[in-house]
C-alpha positions in Angstrom: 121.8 116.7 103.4 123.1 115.7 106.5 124.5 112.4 107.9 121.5 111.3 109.1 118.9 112.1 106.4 121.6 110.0 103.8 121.6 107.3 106.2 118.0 107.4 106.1 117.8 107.5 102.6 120.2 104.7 101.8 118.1 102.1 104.4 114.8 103.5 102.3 116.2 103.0 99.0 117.6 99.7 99.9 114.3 98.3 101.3 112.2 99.4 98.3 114.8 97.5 96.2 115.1 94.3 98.0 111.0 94.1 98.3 110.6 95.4 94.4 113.0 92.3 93.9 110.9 90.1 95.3 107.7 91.2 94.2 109.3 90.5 90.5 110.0 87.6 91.8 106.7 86.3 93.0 105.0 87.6 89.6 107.3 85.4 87.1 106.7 82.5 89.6 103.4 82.3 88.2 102.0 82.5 91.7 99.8 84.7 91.2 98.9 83.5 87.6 95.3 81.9 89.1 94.0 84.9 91.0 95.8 87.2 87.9 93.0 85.6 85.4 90.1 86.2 87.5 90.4 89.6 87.4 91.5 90.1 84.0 88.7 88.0 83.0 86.4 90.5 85.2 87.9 93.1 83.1 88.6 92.8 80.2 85.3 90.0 79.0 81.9 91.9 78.6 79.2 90.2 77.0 78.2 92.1 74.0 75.4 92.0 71.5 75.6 89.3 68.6 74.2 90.1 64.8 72.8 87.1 64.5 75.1 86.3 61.8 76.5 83.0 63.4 74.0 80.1 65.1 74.0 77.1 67.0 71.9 74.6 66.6 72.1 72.1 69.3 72.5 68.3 69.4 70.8 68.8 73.1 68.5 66.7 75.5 65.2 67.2 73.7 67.2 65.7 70.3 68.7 62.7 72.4 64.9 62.1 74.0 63.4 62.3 70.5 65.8 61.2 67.5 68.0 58.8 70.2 71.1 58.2 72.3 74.3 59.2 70.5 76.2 58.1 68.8 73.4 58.6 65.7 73.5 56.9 62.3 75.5 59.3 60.1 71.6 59.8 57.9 70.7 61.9 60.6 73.3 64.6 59.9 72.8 64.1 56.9 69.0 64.9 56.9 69.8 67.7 58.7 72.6 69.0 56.6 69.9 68.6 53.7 66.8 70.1 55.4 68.9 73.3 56.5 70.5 74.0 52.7 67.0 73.1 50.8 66.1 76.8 51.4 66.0 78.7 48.2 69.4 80.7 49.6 71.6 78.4 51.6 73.9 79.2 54.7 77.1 80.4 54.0 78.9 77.4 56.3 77.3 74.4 57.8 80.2 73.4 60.6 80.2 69.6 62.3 81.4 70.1 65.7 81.2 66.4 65.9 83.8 64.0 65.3 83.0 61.3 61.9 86.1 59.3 61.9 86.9 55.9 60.0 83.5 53.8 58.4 80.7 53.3 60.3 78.5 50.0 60.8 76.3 51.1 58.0 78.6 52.3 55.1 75.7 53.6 53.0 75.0 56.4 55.6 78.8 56.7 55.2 78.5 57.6 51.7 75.4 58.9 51.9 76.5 62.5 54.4 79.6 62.2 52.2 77.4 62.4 48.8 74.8 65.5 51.6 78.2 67.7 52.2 79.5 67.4 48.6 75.9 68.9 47.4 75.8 71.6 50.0 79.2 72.1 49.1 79.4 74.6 52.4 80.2 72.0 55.1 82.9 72.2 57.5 84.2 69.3 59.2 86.3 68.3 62.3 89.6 67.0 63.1 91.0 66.3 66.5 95.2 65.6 67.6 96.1 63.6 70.5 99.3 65.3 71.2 102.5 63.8 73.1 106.0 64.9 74.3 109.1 63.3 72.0 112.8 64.4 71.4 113.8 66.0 68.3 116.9 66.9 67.6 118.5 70.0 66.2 121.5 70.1 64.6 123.6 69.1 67.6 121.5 69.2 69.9 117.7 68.2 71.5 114.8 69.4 73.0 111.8 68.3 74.1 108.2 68.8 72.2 105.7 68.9 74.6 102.9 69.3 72.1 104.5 66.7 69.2 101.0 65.3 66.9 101.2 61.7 68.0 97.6 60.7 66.6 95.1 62.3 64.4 91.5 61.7 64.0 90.2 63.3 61.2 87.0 62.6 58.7 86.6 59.8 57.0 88.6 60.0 53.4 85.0 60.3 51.8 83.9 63.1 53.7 87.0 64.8 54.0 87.2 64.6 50.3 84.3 67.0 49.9 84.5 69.3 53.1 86.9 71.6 54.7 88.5 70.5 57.7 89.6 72.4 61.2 91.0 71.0 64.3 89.1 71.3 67.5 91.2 71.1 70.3 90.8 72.9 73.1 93.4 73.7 76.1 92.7 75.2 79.1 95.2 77.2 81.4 96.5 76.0 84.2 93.5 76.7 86.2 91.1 75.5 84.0 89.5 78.1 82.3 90.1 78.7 78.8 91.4 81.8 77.9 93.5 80.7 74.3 92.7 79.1 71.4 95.0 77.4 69.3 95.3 78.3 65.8 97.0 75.8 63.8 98.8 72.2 64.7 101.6 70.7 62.8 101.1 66.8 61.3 104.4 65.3 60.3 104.9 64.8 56.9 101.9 66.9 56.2 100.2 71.0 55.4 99.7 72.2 58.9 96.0 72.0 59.6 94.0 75.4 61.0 91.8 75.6 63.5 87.8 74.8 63.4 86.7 78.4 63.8 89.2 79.9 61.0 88.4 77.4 58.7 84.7 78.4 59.3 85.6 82.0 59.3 87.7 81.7 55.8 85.2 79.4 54.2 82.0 81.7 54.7 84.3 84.7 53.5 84.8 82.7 50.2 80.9 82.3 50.6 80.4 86.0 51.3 83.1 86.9 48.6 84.6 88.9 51.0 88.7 88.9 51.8 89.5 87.4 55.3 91.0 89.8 58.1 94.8 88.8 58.8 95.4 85.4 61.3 96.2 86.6 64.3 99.9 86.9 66.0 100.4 83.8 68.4 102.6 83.1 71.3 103.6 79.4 71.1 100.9 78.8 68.6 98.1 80.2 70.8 96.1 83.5 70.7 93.9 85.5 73.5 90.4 84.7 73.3 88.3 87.7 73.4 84.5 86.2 74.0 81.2 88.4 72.4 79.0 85.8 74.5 78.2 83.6 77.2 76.7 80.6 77.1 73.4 80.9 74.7 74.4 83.8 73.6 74.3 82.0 69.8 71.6 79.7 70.3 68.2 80.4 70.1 66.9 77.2 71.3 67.1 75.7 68.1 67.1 72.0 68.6 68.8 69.2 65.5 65.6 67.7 66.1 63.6 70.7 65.2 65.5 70.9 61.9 65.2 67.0 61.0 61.6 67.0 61.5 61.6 69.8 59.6 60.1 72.4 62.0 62.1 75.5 61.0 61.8 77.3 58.0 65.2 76.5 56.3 65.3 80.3 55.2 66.0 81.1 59.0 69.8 79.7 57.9 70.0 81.9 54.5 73.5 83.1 54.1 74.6 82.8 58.3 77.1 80.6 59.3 75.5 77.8 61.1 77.3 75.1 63.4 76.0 72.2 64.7 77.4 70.4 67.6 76.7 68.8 70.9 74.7 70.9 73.4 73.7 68.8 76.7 75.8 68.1 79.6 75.9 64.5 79.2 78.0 65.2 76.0 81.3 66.2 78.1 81.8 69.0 76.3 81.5 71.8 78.6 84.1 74.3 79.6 84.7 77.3 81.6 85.7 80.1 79.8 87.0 83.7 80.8 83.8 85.2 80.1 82.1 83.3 82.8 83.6 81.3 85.0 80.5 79.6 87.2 78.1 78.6 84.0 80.2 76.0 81.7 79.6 76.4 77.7 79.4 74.2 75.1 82.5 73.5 73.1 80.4 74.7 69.8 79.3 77.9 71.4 83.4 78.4 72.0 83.9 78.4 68.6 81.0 80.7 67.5 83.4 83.0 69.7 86.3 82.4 67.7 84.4 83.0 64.6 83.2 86.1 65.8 86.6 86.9 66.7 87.8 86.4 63.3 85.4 88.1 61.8 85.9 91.4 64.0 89.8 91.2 63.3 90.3 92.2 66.9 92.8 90.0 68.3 94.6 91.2 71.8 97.6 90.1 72.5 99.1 89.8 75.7 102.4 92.2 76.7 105.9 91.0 77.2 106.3 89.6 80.4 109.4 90.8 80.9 108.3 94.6 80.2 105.1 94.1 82.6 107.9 92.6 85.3 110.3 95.6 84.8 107.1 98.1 85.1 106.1 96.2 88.6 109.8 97.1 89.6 109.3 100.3 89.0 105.9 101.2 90.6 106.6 99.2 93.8 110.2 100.5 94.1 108.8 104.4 93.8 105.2 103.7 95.6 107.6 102.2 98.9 109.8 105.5 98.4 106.7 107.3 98.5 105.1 105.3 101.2 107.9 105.2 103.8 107.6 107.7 106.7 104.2 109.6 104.8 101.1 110.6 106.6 98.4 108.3 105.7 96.1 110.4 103.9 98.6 111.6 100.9 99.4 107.8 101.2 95.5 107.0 100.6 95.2 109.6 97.6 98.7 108.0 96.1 97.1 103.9 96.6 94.2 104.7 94.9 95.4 106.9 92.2 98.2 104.3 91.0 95.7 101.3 91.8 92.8 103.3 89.6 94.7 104.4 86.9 96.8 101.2 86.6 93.0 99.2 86.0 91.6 101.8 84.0 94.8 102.3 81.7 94.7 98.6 81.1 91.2 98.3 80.3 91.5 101.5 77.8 94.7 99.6 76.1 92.6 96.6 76.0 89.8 97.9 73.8 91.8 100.7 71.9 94.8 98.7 71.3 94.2 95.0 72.2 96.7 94.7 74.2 96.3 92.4 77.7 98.2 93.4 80.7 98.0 91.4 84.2 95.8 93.3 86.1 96.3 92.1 89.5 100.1 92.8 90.0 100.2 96.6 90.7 97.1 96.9 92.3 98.1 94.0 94.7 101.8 94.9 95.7 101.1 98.3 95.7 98.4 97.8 97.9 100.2 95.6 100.3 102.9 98.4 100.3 100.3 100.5 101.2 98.8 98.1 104.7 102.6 97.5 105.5 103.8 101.3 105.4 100.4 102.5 107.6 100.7 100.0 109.8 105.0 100.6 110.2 104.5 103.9 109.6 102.2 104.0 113.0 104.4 101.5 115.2 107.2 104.0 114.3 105.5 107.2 115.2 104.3 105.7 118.2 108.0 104.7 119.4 108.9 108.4 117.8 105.9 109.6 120.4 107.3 108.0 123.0 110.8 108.9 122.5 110.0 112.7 122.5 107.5 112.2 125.4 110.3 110.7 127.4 112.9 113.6 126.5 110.3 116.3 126.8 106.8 115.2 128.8 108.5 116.6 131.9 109.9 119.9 130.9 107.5 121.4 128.2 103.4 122.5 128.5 100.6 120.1 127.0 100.4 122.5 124.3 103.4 122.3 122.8 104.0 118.7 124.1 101.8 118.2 121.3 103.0 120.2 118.3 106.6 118.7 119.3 104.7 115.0 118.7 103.8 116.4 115.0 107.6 116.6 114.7 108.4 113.1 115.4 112.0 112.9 116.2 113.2 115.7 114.4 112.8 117.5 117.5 115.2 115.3 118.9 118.2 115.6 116.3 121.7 116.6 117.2 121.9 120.7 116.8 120.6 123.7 117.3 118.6 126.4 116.0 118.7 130.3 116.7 115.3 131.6 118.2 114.6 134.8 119.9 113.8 133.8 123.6 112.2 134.9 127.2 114.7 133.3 129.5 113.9 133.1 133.3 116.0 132.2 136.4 114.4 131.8 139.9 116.9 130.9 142.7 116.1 130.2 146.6 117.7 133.3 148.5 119.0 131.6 151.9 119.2 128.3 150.7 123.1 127.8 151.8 122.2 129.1 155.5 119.3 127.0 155.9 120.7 123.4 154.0 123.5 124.0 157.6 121.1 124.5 160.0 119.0 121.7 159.2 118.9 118.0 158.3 119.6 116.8 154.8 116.0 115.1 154.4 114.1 118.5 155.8 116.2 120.1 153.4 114.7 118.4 150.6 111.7 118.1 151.3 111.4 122.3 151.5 113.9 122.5 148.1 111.6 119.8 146.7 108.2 122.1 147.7 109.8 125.4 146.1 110.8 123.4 142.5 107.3 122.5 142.4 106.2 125.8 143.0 108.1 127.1 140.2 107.7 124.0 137.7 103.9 124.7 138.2 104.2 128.5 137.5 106.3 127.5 134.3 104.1 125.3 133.1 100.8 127.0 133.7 102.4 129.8 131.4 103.2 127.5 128.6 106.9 127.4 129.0 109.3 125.0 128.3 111.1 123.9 131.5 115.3 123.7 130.7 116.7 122.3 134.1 116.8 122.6 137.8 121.0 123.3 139.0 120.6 122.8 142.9 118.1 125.6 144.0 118.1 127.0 140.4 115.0 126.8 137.9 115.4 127.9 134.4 113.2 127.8 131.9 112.4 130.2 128.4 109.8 130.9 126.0 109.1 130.8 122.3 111.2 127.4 121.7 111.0 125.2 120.8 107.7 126.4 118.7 106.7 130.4 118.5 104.2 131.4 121.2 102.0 134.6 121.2 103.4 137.2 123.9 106.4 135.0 125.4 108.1 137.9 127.4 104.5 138.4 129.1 104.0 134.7 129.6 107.7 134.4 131.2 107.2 137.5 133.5 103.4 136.3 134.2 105.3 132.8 135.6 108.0 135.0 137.7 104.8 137.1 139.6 103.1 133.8 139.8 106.5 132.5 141.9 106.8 135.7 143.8 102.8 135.6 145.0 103.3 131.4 145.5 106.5 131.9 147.3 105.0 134.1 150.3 102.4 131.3 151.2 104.6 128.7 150.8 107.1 130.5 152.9 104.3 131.0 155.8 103.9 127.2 155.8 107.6 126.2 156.0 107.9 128.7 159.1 105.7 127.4 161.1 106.4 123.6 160.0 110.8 124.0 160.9 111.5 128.1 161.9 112.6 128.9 158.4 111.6 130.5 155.4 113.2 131.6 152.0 112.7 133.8 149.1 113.1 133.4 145.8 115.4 136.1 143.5 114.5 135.8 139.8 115.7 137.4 136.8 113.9 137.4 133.2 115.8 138.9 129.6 114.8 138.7 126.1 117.1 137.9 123.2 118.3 135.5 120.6 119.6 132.0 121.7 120.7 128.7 120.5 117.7 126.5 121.9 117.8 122.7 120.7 120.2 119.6 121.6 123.6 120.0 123.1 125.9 117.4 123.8 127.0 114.2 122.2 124.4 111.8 120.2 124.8 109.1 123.4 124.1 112.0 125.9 122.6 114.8 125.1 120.9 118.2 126.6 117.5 120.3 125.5 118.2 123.8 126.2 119.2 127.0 125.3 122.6 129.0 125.6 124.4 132.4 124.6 124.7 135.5 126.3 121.0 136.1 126.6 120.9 133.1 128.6 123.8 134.3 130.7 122.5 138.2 131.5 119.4 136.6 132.7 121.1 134.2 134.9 123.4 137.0 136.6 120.3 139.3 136.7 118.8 136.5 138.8 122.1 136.3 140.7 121.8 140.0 141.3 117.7 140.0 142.5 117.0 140.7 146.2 115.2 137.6 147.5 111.0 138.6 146.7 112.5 140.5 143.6 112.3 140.2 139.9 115.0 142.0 137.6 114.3 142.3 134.1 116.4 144.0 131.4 115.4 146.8 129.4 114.6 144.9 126.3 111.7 142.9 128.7 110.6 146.0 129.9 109.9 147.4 126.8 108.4 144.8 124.9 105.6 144.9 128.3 105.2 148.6 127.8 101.8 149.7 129.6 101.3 146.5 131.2 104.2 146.6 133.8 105.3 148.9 136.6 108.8 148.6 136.6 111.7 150.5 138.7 115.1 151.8 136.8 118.1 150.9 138.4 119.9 152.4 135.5 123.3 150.8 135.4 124.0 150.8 139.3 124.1 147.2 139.3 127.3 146.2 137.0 126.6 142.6 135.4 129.7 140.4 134.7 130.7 140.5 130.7 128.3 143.7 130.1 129.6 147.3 128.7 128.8 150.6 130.8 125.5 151.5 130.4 123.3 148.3 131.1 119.8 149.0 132.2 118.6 146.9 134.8 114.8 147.2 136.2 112.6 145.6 138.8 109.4 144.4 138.1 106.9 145.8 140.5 103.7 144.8 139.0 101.8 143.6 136.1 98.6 143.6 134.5 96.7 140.3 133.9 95.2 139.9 130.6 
């Protein structure tokens, strides 16, 4: 690897690292954390069909227009508690996702649900902390609780006495949809107290007879949510008041799990969850979903942070390595191959191994990589484009102007490469004599009318023009890229300046008295063609000895003539008249023996 390709290298690899840095960086801000949960939540929550194991029965509008404005006299519950177990097989749970704390103003409806729930002896009752931030200390030192138990309201001691009891508070994440539930809370000087849906859940397995699927692991006391239903997806329109006026058929609750709980909007207990995020649901419908949850076993759990962070390093470090300096279709194919299979491998480990990864992060950075290498990757072959139309648009033919622009500046690197070459040298016979005789500006404006004669004969043959010395044009063939036929093409360009030279020389008589002639001189053979010089000053052409016998065979041609060597002559064959001078001609820095010819004519293709 040369100099130039590790320099390369090194500024590649240290721009992937810096910007892998700070993508890592933007992730664990939690930036992204908003944007993250939308479309994980578009992932990884599907709606899926219920059993009909687990239903809601709703304390909604039509029971606040019929039965009354909450808060109801605890005998309603009751009744209803009553009505719904006086089937011949009762439900497996009755759960009150309603708070019944300290006595009411009638303490015989107190006693009364108390006396309903110890009957039923299925009821499942709520308890709700009102947490706080406090110091405690350990050993010698502190921390701060951010979630310390300051209050608790729980059932009265009557009810509680006869029921099992489950907290029911619910957090949302920072942008307010809730994705975690948590599972137990600590009370000081107290037996921790579960959550409302795994109290459910382990109290209709002790119904069922059944043994309960492990807790779940938790992160900080919470676990990922993974919802069966949107809103009404356990509640089949079943109002309290239905059951109280006993209008369903208490057998409809046989051995399900049934919960109860507030169900209209002026309730305030309405949340968006990660299976929908536009339609709020009911608090009660959120913990059907846990119990479901519970009773499928299938808790995901999200992976280590840190892991997902060192896996973003990775990908965005290797996708900018890959990016930098690529064409944009294999960088197309790459984007959407590491964007697709990044989605679909997290769904897959989602549902085969519960196991949540932030689906955004690749996708996103990679795909930013992606815009921001096209669109450098264009402003730098456009200044690449320019650079090797600046060195080369003169000198070279459309043709190959082009193919050099696929090369970008590789074509304009330091060195050279051996190629096997048509070399031509055209040179005014006469020049000398008539520069004395007449004023410099006449002088060149005729030197300036012959060098477009023969720049237009070279690049109407598809050479590559190497320089103009004075009155001297040279030029070659098959170089920079291969060419069909470049000993033809480079002798078709010396006829073409032989033919242009004889009206060009009729015009320049009658315009000042003079005219010259041009002697050329074409030889085939390997050369170093590519750039000679220094890197601040630098040279595109070609040199060796097959450069220099073709120069002194132009040296040597009559003015109208064209002198080839034997190795041109022969690669033209049948297409060429050509003259032997045998070796009568001696070239400087060539052994005895040298065949020299003149090319009379040629045949056109």
């Amino acid at each position: 690897m040369n100099n130039k390709k590790k320099k390369d290298m090194l500024i590649k690899s240290i721009a992937a690292l810096v910007v892998a840095i700070l993508f890592v960086v933007l992730a664990a801000t939690g930036i992204l954390d908003n944007p993250d949960g939308v479309v994980s939540d578009a992932l990884y929550q599907k709606e899926q069909a219920t059993d009909g194991e687990i239903v809601v029965i709703g304390m909604d509008q039509r029971a606040l227009e019929e039965i009354g404005p909450m808060p109801w006299p605890r005998s309603i519950i009751a009744d209803t508690i009553a009505m719904i177990n006086s089937g011949e097989e009762k439900p497996a749970v009755i759960a009150l996702d309603v708070l019944y704390v300290g006595e009411s103003e009638i303490p015989e409806y107190d006693q009364y649900l108390a006396a309903t729930a110890e009957n039923g002896g299925n009821v499942v009752t709520a308890a709700a902390a009102t947490f706080g931030s406090e110091i405690v200390e350990n050993g010698e030192s502190f921390y701060v609780n951010n979630r310390a138990v300051q209050a608790l309201d729980e059932p009265y001691p009557e009810l509680a006495a006869v029921t099992k009891t489950g907290h029911i508070n619910t957090m949302a994440d920072a942008d307010g949809i809730i994705r975690h539930a948590l599972l137990s809370i600590d009370i000081p000087g107290g037996e921790p107290i579960k959550s409302f849906s795994r109290t459910i859940y382990e109290k209709y397995c002790e119904e069922k007879g059944i043994t309960p699927n492990p807790e779940p692991d938790t992160t900080g006391g919470f676990f990922y949510i993974p919802y069966t239903g949107k809103s009404g997806a356990y509640y089949d329109f079943i109002s309290v008041s239905d059951v109280y006026y006993g209008q369903v058929d208490p057998s409809y609750f046989a051995g399900k799990i049934v919960l109860i709980g507030p169900y209209a909007s002026g309730l305030q207990d309405e949340y968006r969850t990660s299976i929908d995020h536009a339609v709020p649901t009911f608090g009660v419908e959120i913990q059907a979903n846990l119990v479901e949850a519970f009773r499928n076993g299938f808790y995901p759990r999200e992976a280590s942070k840190t892991l997902q962070l060192i896996i973003l390093f990775i990908i965005s470090f290797s996708m900018l390595m890959f990016f930098y300096d690529r064409k944009v279709v294999p960088s197309v194919i790459a984007e959407l191959a590491v964007c697709c299979g990044y989605v679909a491998a997290a769904y897959v480990l989602y549902h085969a191994g519960g196991i949540v990864l932030h689906v955004l992060w690749i996708p996103l950075f990679v795909t930013i990589l992606f815009i921001v290498s096209v669109a450098l990757n264009y402003i730098r072959s456009q200044r690449e484009k320019r650079m090797v139309t600046n060195t080369f648009g003169h000198y070279v033919d459309p043709a190959i102007m082009n193919q050099l622009l696929e090369q970008g500046t590789s074509a304009l690197e330091l060195g050279g490469k051996t190629y096997d070459i048509a070399v031509l040298f055209v040179d005014i016979r006469g020049f000398t004599t008539m520069s004395e005789a007449l004023d410099p500006p006449t002088v060149v404006e005729i030197i300036n009318s012959y060098l477009t004669l023969t720049t237009e004969c070279i690049m109407k043959n598809h050479g590559t023009l190497d320089k103009f010395v004075g009155d001297c044009t040279m030029a070659f063939w098959n170089a920079p890229l291969p060419q069909e036929d470049p000993v033809y093409l480079a002798c078709c360009a010396a006829m073409d300046m032989v033919e242009g030279s004889k009206a060009l020389g009729e015009q320049l008589q009658q315009r000042f008295g003079r005219t010259v002639s041009f002697g050329i001189g074409v030889n085939w053979g390997p050369a170093v063609v590519g750039n000679i010089g220094a890197p601040l000053r630098m040279d595109y052409t070609a040199i060796g000895d097959t450069v220099n016998t073709s120069a002194r065979l132009e040296a040597n041609a009559p003015g109208g003539k064209i002198l080839i060597s034997r190795a041109v002559a022969d690669i033209l064959g049948d297409r060429a008249k050509v003259t032997s001078l045998g070796d009568s001609i001696k070239l400087k820095g060539k052994a005895e023996g040298f065949e020299i010819l003149t090319l009379d004519e040629l045949v056109r293709e």
